[in-house]
PyMOL Python script that loads the backbone (N, CA, C, O; Angstrom):
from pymol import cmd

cmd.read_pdbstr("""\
ATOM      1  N   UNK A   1      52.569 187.265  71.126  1.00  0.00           N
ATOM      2  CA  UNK A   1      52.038 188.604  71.310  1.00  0.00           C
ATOM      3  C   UNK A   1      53.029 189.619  70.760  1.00  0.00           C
ATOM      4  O   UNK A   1      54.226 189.592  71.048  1.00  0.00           O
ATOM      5  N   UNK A   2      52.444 190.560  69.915  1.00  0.00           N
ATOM      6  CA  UNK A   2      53.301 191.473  69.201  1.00  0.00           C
ATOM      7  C   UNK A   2      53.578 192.592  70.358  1.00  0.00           C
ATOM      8  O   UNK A   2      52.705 193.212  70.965  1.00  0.00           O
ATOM      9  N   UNK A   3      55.304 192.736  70.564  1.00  0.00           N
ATOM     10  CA  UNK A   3      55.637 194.000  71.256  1.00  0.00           C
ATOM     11  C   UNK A   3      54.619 195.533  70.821  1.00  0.00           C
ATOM     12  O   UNK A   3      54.296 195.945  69.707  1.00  0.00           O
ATOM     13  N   UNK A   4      54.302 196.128  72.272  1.00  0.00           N
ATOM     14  CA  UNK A   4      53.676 196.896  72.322  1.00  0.00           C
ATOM     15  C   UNK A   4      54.589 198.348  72.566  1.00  0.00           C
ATOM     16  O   UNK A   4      55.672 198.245  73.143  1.00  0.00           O
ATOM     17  N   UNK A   5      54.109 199.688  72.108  1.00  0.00           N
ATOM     18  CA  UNK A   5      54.558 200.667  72.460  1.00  0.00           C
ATOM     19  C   UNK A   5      54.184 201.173  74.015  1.00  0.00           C
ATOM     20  O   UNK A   5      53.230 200.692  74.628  1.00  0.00           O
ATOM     21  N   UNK A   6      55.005 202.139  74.534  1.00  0.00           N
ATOM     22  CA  UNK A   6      54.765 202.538  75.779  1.00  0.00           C
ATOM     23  C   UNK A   6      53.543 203.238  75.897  1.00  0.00           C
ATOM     24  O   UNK A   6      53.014 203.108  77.001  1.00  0.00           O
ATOM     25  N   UNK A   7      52.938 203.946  75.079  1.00  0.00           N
ATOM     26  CA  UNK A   7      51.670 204.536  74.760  1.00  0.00           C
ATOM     27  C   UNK A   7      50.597 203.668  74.679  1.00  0.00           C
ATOM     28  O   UNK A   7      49.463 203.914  75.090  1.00  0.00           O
ATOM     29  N   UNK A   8      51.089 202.321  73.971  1.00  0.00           N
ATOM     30  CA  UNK A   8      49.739 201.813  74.085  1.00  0.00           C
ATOM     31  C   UNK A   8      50.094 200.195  75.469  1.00  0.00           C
ATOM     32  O   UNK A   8      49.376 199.219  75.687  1.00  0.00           O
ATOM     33  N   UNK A   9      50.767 200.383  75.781  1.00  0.00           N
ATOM     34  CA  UNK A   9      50.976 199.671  77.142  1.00  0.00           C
ATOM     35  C   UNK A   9      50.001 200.714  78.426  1.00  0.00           C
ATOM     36  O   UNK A   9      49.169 200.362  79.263  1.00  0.00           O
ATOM     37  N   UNK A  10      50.601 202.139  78.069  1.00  0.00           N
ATOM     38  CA  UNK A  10      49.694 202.977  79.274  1.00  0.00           C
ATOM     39  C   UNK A  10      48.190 203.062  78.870  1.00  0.00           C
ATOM     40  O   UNK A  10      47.438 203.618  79.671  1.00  0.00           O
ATOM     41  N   UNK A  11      47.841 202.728  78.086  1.00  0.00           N
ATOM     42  CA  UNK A  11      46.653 203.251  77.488  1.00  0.00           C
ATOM     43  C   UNK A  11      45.585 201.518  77.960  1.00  0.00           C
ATOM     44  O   UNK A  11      44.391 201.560  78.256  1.00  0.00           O
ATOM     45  N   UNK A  12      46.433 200.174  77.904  1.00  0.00           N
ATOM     46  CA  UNK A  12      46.246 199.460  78.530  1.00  0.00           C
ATOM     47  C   UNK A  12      45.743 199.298  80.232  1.00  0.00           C
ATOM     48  O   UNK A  12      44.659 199.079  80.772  1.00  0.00           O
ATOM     49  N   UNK A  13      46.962 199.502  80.665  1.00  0.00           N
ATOM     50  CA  UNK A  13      46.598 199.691  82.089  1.00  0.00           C
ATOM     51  C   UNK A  13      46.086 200.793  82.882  1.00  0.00           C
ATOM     52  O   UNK A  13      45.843 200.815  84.089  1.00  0.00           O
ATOM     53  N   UNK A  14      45.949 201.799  81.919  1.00  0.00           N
ATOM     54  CA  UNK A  14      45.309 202.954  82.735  1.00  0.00           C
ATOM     55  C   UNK A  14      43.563 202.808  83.729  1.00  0.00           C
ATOM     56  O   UNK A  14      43.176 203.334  84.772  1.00  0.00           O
ATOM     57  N   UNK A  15      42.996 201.965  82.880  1.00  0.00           N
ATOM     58  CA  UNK A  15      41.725 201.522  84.068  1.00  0.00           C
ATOM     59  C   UNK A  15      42.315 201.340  85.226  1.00  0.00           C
ATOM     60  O   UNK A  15      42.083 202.067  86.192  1.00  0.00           O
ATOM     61  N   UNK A  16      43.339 200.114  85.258  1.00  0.00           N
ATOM     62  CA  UNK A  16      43.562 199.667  86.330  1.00  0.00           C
ATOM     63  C   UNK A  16      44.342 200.711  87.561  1.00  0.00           C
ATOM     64  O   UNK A  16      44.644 200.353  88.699  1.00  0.00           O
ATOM     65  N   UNK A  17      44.496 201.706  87.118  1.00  0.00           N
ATOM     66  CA  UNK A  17      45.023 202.845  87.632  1.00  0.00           C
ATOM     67  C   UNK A  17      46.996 202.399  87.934  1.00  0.00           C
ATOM     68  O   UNK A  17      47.666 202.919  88.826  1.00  0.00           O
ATOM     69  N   UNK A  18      47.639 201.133  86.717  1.00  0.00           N
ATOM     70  CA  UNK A  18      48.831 200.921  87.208  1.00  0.00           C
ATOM     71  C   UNK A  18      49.674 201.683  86.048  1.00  0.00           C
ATOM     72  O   UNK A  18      49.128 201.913  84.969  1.00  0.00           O
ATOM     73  N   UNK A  19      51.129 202.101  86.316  1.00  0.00           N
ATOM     74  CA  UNK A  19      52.287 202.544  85.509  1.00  0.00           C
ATOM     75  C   UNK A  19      52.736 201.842  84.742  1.00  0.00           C
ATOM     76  O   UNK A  19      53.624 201.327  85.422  1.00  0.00           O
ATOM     77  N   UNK A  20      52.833 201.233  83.425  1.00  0.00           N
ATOM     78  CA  UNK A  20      54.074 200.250  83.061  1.00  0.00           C
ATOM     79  C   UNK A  20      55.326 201.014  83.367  1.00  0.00           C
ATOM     80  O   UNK A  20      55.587 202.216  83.418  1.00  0.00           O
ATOM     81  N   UNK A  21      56.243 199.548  83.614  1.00  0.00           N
ATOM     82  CA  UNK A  21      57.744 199.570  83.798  1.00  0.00           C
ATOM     83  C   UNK A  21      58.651 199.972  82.852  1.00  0.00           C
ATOM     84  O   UNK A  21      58.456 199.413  81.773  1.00  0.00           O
ATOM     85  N   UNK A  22      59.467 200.651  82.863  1.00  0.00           N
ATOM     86  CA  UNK A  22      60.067 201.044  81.297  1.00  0.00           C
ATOM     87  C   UNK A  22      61.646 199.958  82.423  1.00  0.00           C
ATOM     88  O   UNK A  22      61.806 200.047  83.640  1.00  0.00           O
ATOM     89  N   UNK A  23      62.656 198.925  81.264  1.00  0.00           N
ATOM     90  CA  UNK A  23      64.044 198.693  81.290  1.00  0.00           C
ATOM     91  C   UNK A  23      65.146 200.283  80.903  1.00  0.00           C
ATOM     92  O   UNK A  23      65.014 201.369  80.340  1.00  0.00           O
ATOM     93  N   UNK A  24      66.108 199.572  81.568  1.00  0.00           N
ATOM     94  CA  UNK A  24      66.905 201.027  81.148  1.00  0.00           C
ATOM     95  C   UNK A  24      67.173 201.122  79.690  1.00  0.00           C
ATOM     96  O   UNK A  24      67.834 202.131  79.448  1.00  0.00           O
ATOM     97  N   UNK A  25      66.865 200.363  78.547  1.00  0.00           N
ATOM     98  CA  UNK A  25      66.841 200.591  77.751  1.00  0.00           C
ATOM     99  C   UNK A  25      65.976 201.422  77.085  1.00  0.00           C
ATOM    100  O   UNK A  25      66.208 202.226  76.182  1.00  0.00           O
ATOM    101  N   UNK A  26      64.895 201.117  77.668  1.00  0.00           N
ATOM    102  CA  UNK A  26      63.773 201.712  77.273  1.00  0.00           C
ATOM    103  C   UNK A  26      63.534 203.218  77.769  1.00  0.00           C
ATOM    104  O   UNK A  26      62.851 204.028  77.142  1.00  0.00           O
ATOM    105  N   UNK A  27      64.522 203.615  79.596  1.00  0.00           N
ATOM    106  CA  UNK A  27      64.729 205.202  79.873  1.00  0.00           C
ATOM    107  C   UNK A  27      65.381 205.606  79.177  1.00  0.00           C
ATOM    108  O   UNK A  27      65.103 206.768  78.881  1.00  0.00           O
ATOM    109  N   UNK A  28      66.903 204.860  78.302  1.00  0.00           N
ATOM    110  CA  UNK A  28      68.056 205.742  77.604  1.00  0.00           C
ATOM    111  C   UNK A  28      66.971 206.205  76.489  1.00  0.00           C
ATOM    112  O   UNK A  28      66.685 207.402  76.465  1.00  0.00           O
ATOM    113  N   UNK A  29      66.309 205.268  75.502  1.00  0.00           N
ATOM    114  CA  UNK A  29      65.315 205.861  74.271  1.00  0.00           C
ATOM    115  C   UNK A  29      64.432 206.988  74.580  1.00  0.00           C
ATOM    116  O   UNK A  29      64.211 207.849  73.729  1.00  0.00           O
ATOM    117  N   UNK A  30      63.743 207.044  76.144  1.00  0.00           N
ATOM    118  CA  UNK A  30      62.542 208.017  76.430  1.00  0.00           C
ATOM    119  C   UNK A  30      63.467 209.149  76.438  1.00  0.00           C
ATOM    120  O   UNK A  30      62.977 210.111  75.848  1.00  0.00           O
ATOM    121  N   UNK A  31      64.589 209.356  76.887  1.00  0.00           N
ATOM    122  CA  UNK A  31      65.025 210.935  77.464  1.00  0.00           C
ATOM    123  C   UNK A  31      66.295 211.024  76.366  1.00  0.00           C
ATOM    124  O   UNK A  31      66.851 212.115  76.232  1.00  0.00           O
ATOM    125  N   UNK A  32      66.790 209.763  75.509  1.00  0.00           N
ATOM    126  CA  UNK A  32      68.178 210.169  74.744  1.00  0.00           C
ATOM    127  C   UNK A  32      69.266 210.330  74.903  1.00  0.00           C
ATOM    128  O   UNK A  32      70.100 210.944  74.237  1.00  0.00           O
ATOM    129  N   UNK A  33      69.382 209.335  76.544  1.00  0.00           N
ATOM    130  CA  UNK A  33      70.527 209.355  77.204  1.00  0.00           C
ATOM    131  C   UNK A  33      71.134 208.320  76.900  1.00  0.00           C
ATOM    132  O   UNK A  33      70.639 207.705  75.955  1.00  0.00           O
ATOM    133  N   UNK A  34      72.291 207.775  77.487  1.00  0.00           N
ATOM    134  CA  UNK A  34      73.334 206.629  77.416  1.00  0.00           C
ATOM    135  C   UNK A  34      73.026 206.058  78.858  1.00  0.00           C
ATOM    136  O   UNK A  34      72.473 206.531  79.851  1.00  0.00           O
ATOM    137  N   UNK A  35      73.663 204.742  78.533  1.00  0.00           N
ATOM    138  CA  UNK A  35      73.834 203.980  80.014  1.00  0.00           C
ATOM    139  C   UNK A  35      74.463 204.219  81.321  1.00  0.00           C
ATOM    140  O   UNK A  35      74.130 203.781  82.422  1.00  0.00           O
ATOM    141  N   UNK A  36      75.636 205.158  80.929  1.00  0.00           N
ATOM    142  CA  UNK A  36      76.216 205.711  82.153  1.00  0.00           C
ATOM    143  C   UNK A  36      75.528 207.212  82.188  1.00  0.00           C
ATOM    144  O   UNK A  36      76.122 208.137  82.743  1.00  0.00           O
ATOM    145  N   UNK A  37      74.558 207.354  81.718  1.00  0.00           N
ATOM    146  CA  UNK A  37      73.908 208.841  82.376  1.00  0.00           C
ATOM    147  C   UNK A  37      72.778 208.529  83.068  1.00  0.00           C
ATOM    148  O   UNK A  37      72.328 209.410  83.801  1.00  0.00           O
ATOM    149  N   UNK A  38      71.959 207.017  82.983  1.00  0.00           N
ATOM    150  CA  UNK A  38      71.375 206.152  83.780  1.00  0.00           C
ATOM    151  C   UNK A  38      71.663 206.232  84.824  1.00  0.00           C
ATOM    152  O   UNK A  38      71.249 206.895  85.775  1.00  0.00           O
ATOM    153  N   UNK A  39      72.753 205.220  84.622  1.00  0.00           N
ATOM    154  CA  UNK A  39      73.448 204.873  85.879  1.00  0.00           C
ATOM    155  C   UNK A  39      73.600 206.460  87.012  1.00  0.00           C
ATOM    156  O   UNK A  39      72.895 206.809  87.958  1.00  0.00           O
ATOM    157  N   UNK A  40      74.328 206.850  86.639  1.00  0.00           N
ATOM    158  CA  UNK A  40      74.252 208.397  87.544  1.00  0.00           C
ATOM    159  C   UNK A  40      72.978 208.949  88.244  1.00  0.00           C
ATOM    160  O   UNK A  40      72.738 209.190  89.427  1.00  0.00           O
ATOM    161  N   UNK A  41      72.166 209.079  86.990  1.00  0.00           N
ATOM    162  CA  UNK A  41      70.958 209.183  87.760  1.00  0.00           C
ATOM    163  C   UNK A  41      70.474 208.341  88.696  1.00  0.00           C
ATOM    164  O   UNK A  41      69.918 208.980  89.589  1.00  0.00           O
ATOM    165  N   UNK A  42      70.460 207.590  88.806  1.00  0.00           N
ATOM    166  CA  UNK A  42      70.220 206.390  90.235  1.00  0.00           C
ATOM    167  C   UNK A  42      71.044 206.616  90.730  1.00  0.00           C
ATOM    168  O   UNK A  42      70.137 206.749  91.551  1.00  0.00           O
ATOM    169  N   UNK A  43      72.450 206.961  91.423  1.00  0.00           N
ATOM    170  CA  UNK A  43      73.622 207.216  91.846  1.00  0.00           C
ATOM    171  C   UNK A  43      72.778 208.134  92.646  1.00  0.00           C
ATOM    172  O   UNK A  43      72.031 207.828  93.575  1.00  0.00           O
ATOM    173  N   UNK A  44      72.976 209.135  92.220  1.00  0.00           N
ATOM    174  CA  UNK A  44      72.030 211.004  92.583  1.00  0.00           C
ATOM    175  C   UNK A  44      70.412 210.810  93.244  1.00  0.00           C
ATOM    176  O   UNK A  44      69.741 211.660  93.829  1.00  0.00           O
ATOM    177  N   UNK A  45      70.053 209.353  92.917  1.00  0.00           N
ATOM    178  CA  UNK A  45      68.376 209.040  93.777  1.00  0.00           C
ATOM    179  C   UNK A  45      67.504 209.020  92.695  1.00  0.00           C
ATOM    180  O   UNK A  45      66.319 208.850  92.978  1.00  0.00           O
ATOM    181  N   UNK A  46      67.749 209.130  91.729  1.00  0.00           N
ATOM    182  CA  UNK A  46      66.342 208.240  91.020  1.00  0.00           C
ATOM    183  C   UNK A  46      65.958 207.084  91.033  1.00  0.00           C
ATOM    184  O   UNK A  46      66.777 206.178  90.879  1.00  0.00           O
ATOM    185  N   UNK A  47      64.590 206.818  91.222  1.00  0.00           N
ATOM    186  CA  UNK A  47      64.009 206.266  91.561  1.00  0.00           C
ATOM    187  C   UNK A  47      63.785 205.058  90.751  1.00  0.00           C
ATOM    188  O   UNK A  47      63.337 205.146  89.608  1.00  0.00           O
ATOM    189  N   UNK A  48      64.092 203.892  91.320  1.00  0.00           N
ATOM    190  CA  UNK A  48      64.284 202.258  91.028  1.00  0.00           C
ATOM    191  C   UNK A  48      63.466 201.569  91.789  1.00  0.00           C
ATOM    192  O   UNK A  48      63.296 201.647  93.006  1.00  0.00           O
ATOM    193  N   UNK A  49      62.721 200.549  90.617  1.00  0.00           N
ATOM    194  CA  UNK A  49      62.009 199.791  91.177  1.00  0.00           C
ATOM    195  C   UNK A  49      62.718 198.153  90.802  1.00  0.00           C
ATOM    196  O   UNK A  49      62.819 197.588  89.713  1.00  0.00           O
ATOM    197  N   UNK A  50      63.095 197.745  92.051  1.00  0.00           N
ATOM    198  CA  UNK A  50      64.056 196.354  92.469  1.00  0.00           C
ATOM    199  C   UNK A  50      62.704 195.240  91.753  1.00  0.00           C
ATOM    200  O   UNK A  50      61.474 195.280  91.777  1.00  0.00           O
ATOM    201  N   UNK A  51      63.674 194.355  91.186  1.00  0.00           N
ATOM    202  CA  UNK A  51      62.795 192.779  90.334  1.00  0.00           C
ATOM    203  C   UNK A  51      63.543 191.647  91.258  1.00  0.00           C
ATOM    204  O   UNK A  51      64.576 191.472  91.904  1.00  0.00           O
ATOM    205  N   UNK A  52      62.442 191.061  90.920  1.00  0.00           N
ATOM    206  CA  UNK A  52      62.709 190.133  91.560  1.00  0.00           C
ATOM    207  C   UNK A  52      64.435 189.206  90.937  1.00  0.00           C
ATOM    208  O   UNK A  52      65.145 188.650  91.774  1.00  0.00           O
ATOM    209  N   UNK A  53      64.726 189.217  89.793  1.00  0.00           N
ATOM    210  CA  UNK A  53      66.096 189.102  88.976  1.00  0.00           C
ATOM    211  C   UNK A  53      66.826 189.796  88.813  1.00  0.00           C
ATOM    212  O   UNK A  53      66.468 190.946  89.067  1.00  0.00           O
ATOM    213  N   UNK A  54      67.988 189.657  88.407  1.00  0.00           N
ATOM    214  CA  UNK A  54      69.350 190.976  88.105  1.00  0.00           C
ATOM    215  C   UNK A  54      68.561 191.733  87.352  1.00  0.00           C
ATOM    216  O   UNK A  54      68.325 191.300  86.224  1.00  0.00           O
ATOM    217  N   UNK A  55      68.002 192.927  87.723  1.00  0.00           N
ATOM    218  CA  UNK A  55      67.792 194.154  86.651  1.00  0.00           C
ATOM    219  C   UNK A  55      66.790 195.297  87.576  1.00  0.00           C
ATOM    220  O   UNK A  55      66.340 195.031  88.691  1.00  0.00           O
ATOM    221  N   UNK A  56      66.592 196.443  86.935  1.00  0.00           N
ATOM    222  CA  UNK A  56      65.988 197.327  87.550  1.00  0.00           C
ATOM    223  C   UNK A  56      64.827 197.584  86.270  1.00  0.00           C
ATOM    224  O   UNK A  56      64.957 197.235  85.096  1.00  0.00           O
ATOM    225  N   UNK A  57      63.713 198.276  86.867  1.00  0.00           N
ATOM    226  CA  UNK A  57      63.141 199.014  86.322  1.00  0.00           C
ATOM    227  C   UNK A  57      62.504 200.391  86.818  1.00  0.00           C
ATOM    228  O   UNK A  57      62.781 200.850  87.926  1.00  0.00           O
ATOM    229  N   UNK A  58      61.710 200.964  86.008  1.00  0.00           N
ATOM    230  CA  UNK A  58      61.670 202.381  86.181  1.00  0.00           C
ATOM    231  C   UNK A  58      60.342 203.503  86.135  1.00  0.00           C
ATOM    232  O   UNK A  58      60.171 204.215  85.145  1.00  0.00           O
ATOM    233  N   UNK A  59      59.603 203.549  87.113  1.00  0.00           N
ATOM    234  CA  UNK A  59      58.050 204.051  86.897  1.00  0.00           C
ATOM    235  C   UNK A  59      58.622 205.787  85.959  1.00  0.00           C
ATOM    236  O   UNK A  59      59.335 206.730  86.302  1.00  0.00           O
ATOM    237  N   UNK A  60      57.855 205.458  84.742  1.00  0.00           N
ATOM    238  CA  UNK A  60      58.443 206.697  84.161  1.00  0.00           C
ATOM    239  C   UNK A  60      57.485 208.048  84.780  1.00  0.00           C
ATOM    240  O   UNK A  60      57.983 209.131  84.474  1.00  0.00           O
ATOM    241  N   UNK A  61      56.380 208.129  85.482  1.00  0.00           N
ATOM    242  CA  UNK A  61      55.720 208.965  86.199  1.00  0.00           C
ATOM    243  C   UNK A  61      56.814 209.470  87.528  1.00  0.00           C
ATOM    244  O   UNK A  61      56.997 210.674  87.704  1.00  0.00           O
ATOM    245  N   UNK A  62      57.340 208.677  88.211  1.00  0.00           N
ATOM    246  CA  UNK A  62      58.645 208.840  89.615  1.00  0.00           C
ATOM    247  C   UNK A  62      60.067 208.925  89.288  1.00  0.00           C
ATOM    248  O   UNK A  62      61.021 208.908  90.066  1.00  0.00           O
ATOM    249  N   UNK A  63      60.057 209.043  87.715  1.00  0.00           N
ATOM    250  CA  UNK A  63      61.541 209.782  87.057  1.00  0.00           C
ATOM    251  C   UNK A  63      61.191 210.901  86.665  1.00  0.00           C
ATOM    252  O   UNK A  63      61.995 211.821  86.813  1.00  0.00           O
ATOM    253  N   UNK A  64      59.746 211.197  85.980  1.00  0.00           N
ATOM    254  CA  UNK A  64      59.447 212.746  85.805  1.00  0.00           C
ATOM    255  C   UNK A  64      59.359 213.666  87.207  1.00  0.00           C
ATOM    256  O   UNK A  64      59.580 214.833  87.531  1.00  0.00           O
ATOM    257  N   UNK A  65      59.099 212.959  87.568  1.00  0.00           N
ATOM    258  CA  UNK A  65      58.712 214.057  89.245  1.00  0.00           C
ATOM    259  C   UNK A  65      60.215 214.411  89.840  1.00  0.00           C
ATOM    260  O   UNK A  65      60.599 215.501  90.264  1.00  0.00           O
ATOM    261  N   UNK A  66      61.198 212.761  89.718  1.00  0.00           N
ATOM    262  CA  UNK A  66      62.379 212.858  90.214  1.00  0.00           C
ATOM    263  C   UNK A  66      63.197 213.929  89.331  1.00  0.00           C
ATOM    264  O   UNK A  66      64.213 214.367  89.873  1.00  0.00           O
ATOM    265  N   UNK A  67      62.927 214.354  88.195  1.00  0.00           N
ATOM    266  CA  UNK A  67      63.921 215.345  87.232  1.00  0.00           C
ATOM    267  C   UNK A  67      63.310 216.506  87.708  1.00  0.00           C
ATOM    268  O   UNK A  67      64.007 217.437  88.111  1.00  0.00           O
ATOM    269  N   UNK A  68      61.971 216.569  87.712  1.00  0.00           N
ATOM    270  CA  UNK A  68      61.252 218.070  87.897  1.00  0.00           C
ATOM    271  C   UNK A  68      62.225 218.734  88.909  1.00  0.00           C
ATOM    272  O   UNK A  68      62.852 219.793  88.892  1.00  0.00           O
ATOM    273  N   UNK A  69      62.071 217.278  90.174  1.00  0.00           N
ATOM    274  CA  UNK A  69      62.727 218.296  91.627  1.00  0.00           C
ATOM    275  C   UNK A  69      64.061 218.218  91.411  1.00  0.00           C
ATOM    276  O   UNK A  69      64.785 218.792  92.224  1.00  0.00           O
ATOM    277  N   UNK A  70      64.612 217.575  90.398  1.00  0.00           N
ATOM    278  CA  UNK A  70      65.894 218.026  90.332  1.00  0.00           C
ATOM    279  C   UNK A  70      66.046 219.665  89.578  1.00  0.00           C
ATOM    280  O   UNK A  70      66.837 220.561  89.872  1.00  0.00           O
ATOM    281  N   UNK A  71      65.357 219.648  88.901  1.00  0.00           N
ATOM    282  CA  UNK A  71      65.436 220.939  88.113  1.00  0.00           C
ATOM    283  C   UNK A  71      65.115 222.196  88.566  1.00  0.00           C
ATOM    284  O   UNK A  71      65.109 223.291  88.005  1.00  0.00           O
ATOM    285  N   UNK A  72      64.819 221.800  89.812  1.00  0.00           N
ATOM    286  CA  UNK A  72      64.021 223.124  90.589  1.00  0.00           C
ATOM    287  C   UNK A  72      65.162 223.725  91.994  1.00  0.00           C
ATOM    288  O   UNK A  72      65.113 224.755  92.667  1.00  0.00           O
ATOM    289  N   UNK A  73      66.254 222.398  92.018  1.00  0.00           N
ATOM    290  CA  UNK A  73      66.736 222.889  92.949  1.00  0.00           C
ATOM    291  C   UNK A  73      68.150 223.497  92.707  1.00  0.00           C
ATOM    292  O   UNK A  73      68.841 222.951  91.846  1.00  0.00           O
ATOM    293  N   UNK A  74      68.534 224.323  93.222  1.00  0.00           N
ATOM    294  CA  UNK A  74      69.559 225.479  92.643  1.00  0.00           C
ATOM    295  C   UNK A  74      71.081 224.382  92.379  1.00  0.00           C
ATOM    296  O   UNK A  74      71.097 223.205  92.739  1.00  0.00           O
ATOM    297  N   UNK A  75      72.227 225.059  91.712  1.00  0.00           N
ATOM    298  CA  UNK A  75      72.998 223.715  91.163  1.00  0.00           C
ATOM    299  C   UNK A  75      74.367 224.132  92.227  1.00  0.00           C
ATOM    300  O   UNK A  75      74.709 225.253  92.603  1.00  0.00           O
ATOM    301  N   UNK A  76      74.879 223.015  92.488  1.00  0.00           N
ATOM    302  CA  UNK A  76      75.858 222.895  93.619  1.00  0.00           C
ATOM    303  C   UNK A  76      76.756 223.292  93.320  1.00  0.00           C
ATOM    304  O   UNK A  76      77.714 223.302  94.093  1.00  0.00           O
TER     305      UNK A  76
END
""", "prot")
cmd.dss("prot")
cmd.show_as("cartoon", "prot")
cmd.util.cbc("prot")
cmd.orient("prot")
């Protein structure tokens, strides 16, 4: 099966009303960050979804919401 884009992965499961998982590789490419600006962000409470194996993944719908309310709240 030929790797799919995230667009057409959502465009897949959207009947089913589910999110695909983005790897942190795949958050550093969506937003243009590095691995330790990842990492931080989960540090600070973004939101991780635990696998069943060593690794995390990442509902990219509950990282947008998680940045929004970061962005809304005044800076320390």
């Amino acid at each position: 099966m030929a790797t799919q884009t995230l667009a057409e992965r959502s465009k897949t499961l959207a009947p089913t009303g589910l999110t695909p998982l983005l790897t942190t590789a795949q958050l550093m490419a969506l937003y243009g960050v590095s691995n330790w600006t990842v990492n931080e962000w989960v540090k600070r409470g973004c939101p991780v979804e635990p696998t069943a194996f060593r690794g995390r993944r990442f509902n990219p719908d509950a990282v947008r919401a998680w940045m929004a309310e970061q962005s809304a709240q005044p800076a320390a």
